[in-house]
N, C-alpha and C positions, 0 to 999 in steps of 0.2 A: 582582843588579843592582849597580853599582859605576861611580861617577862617577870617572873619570879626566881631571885639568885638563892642560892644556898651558900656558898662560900666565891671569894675574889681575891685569887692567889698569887704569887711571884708578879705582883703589881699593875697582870692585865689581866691573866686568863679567868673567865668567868664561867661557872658551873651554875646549873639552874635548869628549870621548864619554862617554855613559850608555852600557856596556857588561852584555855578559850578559842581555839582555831576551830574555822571553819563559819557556816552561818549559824548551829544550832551550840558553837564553844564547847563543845564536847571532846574535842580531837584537844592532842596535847603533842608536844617532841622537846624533848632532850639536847640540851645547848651544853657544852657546842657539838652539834649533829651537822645532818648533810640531810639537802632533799634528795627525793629520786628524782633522777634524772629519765625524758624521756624524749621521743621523739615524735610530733602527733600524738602525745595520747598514750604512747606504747616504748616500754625500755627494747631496746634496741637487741635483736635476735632473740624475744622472750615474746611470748604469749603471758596473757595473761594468767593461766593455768600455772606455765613453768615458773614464771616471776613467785605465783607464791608460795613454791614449796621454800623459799629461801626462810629461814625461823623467822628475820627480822626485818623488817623493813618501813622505811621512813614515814612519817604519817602526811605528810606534805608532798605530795604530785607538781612536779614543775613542769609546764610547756612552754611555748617560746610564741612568742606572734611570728618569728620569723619562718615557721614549720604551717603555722594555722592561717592566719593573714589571705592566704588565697582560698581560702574554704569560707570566708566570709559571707556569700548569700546562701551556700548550706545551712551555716549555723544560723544564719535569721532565720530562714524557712524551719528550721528544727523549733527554737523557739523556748526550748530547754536548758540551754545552753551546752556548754562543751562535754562537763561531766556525764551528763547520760546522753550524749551523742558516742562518745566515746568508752562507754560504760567503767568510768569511775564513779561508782556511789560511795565507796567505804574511804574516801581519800580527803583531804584538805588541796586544794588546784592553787598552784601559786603561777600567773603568765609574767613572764618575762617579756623583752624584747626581742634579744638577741640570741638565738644557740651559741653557748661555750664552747662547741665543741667544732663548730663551723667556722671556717676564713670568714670575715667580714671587710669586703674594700671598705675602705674612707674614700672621702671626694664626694659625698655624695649626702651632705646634711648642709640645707638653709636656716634662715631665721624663721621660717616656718614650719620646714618639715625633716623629717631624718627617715632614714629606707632600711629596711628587712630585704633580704634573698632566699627565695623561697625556689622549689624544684621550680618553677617557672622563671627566675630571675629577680630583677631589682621590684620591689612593690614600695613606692612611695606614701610615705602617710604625714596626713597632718595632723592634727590636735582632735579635731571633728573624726576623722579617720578612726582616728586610733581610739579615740573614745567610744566611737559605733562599735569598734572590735572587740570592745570589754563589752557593751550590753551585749554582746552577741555569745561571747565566751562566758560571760560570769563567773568570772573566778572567784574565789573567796578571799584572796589577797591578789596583787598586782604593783610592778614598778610601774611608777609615772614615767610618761617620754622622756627624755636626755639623749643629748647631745656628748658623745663617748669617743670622738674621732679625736684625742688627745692623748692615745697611750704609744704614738710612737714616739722614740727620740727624738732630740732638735727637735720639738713644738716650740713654738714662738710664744713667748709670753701674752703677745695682746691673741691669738690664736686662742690660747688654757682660757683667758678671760672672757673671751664670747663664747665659748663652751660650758662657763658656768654660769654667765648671764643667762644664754639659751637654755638653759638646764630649770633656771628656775623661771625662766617665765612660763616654759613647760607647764613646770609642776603646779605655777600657780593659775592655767587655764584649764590643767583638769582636773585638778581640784573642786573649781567652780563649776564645768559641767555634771562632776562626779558629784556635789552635792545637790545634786537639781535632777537625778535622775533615778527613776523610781525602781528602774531594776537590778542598781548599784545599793541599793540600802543594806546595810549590812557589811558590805564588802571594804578590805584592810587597803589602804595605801600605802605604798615604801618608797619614800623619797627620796633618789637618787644624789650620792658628793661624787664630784668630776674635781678637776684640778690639776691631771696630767702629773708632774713630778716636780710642781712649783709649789712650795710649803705654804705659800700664804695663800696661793685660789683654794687650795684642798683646806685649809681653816676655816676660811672664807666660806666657801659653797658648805661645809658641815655646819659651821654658825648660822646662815641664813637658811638652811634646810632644815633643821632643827627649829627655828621660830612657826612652820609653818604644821598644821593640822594632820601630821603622817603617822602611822603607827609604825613604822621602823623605817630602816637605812638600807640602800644599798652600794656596797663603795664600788666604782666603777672606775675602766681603768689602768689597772694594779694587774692587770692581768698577768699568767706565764708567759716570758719574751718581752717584758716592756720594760723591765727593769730590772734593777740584783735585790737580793732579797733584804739587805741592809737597809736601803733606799727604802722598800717598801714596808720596813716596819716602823722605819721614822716617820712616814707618812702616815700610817693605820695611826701609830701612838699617836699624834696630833690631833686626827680628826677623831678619834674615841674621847679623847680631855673634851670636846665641843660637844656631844651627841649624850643624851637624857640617859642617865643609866637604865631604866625601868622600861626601853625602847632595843629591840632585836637589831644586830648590824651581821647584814649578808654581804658577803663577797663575793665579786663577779669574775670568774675565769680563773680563780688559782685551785689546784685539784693536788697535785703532788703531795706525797706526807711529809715529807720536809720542810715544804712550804705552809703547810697548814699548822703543821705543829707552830713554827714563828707566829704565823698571824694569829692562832689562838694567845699565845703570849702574850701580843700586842693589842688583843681586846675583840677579835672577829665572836660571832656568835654559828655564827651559819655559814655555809659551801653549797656548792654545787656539785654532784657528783658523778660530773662528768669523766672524767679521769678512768675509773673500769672501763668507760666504753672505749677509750684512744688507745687504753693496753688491748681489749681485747682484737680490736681491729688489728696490730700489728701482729696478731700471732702470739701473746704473751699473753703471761699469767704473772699475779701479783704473786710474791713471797718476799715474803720481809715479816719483821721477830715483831708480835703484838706482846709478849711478853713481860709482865713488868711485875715479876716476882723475884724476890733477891736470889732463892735458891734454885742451881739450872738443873734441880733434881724434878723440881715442881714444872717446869717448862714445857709446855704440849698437855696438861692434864683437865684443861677444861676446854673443849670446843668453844669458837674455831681457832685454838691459839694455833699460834705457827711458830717455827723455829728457822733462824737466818738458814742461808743459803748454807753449800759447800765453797771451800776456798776458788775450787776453780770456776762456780758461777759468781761467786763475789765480784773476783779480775777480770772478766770477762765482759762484766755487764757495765763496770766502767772505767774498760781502758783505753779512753780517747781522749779525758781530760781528766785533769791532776783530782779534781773535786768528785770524780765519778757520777756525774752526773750530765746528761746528753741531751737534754733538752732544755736549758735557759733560755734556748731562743729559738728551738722547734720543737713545736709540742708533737712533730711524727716520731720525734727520735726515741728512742729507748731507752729509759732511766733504770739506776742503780737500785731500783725496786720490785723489780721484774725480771724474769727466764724468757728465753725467747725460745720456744717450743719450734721452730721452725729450725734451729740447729739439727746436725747430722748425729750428734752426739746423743739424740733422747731417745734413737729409734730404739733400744735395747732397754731404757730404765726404766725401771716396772716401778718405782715411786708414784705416790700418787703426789699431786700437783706440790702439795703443803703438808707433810706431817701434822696430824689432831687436827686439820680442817673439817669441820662437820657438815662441810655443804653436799650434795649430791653427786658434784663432778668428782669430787677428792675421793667418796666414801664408793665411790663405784668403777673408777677408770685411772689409769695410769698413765705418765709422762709420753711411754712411748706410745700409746692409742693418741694421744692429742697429737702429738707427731706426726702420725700416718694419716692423720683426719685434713690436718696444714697441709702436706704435703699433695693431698688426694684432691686438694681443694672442697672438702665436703663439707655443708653447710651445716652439720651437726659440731664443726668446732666451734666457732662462732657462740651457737647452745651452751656448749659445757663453760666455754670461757667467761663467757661473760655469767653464769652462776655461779663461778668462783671468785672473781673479780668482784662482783658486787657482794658477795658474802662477804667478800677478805675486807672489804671496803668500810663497809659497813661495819664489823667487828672491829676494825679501827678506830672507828670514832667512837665506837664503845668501849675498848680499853682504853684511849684516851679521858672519856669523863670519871674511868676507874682512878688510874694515875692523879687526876686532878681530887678527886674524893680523898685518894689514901696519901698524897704527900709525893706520888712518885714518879711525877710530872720529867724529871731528870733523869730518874732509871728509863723512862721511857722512849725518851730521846736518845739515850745512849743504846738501848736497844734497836732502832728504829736506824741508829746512823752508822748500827755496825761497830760498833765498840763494845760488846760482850764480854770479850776476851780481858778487856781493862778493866771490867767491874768483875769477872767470879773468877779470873786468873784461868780459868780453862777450857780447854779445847771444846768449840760447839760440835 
């Protein structure tokens, strides 16, 4: 694995290819991109048929131990590991620990072991544990254990500091089994920085993670609800000044575009992308401007651009707080980047989801069918939504790498936060 930059702009954000992925380095992805997110194996209300009429899609498969972890003497007895148990052959498998997109209690991590919740409940693991569970899985890359129970408020300082003591003696006991294990050969380690919202554990735990044998970062933590988004870019900015340029830095739990856009600023490489699936859950669909062409003549003319909302889905979507935005500290809630198709208002608008979206739900079905689908409770919404969702999704971290290529990193943002009207003076 080997990050190659092409340009390093507005003093964090970085553009480049993660090269060499996978066992045979042929797989490649686009920084700053997102993996797919999945659940088991499988993106969430898609087959794998549906999943791939979407044009594009991420070359990095993420699981979670917390979804897999109880399938554990399957996959020994399999013996192939998770990818052709699960028939991903054309993908790069990145395992995580934790689902992003799952509640995760705390209370419940030692100096030896930290726990996953799985449809079965709490699954404890230790070092040995969880090291069986990568020979079992064989991903191609993998975070080491950490100790992550740090991202609520009031953490106690000496608390953040055994959490990144525990962090690194983690990483450096599987480390050590990872190198002594013949069916890991080959396979990426990502060394997890904890640090909670204390500036010097989070230098700290990046500086001692960094000394140690990982081919990239993952910052943990930082998640949506732990913090304002100031805080958390003074923290990224820190620990990227400590972290080897020539080394990938993923971020754990932050999916919003608002939020991502920051943290690409502040130096992030990689997301999770989890975020389509919490919209599509609540009955919403992504719309918001990918647009980042000066003239709004040109707006909508290359798939899958979109074009903002109407004024009265603007107000609507966030007028509960002054910043319109509803979820800093519940990621159930509905954000200012999203329609909520479950309103009374769609049954009638034969719009499809997104003006010039080119995905399959947009190109074939309208507001008010997704409407009637919500309301009917039929599992065919679920389908459409989430192909648009992860389209739209997707197509944002691609006109984001565009913006960062052509300079216009800024129109983008201003298109993205709703400020259209300030940059071409006229009516969207």
């Amino acid at each position: 694995m080997k990050l190659e930059l092409s340009r390093v702009v507005q003093g964090g954000s970085r553009l480049g290819v993660l090269k060499g992925l996978g066992r045979t380095g042929q797989h490649s992805l686009d920084v700053p991109g997102c993996l797919l997110y999945t659940r088991c194996g499988s993106a969430p209300h898609l087959t794998q048929d549906t999943l791939h009429t979407l044009s594009t899609l991420p070359s990095v498969t993420q699981v979670t131990l917390s979804t897999i972890a109880e399938h554990q003497e399957v996959l020994e007895e399999c013996k192939d590991g998770f990818k052709k148990f699960a028939g991903l052959h054309e993908t790069v498998l990145y395992c995580s620990l934790h689902d992003p997109a799952a509640p995760c209690p705390t209370g419940h991590t030692t100096n030896k072991t930290v726990s996953v919740w799985g449809s079965g409940g709490r699954i404890e693991l230790s070092v040995a544990k969880f090291m069986a569970l990568q020979r079992a899985v064989r991903p191609d890359w993998y975070q080491s254990m950490a100790d992550g129970e740090t991202w609520q408020e009031n953490t106690s300082r000496k608390r953040v500091r055994k959490s990144v003591d525990r962090t690194l003696a983690h990483l450096d006991e599987c480390l050590l089994v990872h190198h002594n294990t013949q069916e890991l050969e080959g396979v990426e380690v990502f060394g997890v920085v904890e640090g909670g919202d204390i500036l010097e554990e989070r230098v700290r735990s990046a500086r001692e993670t960094a000394k140690r044998p990982v081919s990239g970062f993952c910052l943990d933590g930082l998640q949506t609800g732990s913090m304002n988004q100031s805080l958390r870019t003074q923290l990224i900015t820190a620990v990227t000044q400590e972290l080897p340029e020539d080394k990938p830095r993923l971020l754990q739990g932050v999916g919003r575009p608002d939020e991502v856009l920051a943290c690409v600023e502040a130096g992030v490489d990689l997301f999770e992308s989890f975020f389509p699936f919490q919209v599509t859950e609540r009955g919403c669909a992504l719309c918001f401007s990918l647009d980042v062409s000066p003239d709004p003549e040109l707006a909508g003319t290359a798939p899958p651009a979109a074009v903002l909302r109407d004024d009265e889905e603007r107000d609507t979507a966030g007028e509960t707080q002054e910043n319109g935005d509803l979820n800093h500290s519940d990621q159930t809630q509905m954000t200012s980047f999203e329609i909520d198709l479950n309103e009374k208002r769609y049954h009638d608008d034969f719009r499809p989801l997104v003006e010039g979206c080119g995905c399959y739900c947009c190109r074939n079905h309208q507001r008010a069918y997704l409407h009637h689908l919500l309301v009917t409770n039929e599992l065919l919404a679920g389908v459409l939504l989430m192909i648009h969702n992860a389209a739209h999704y997707h197509a944002f971290f691609a006109a984001l790498r565009e913006a960062l290529a052509d300079g216009k990193l800024d129109l983008l943002k201003r298109r993205l936060l709703g400020e259209r009207r300030a940059e071409t003076g006229t009516k969207d």
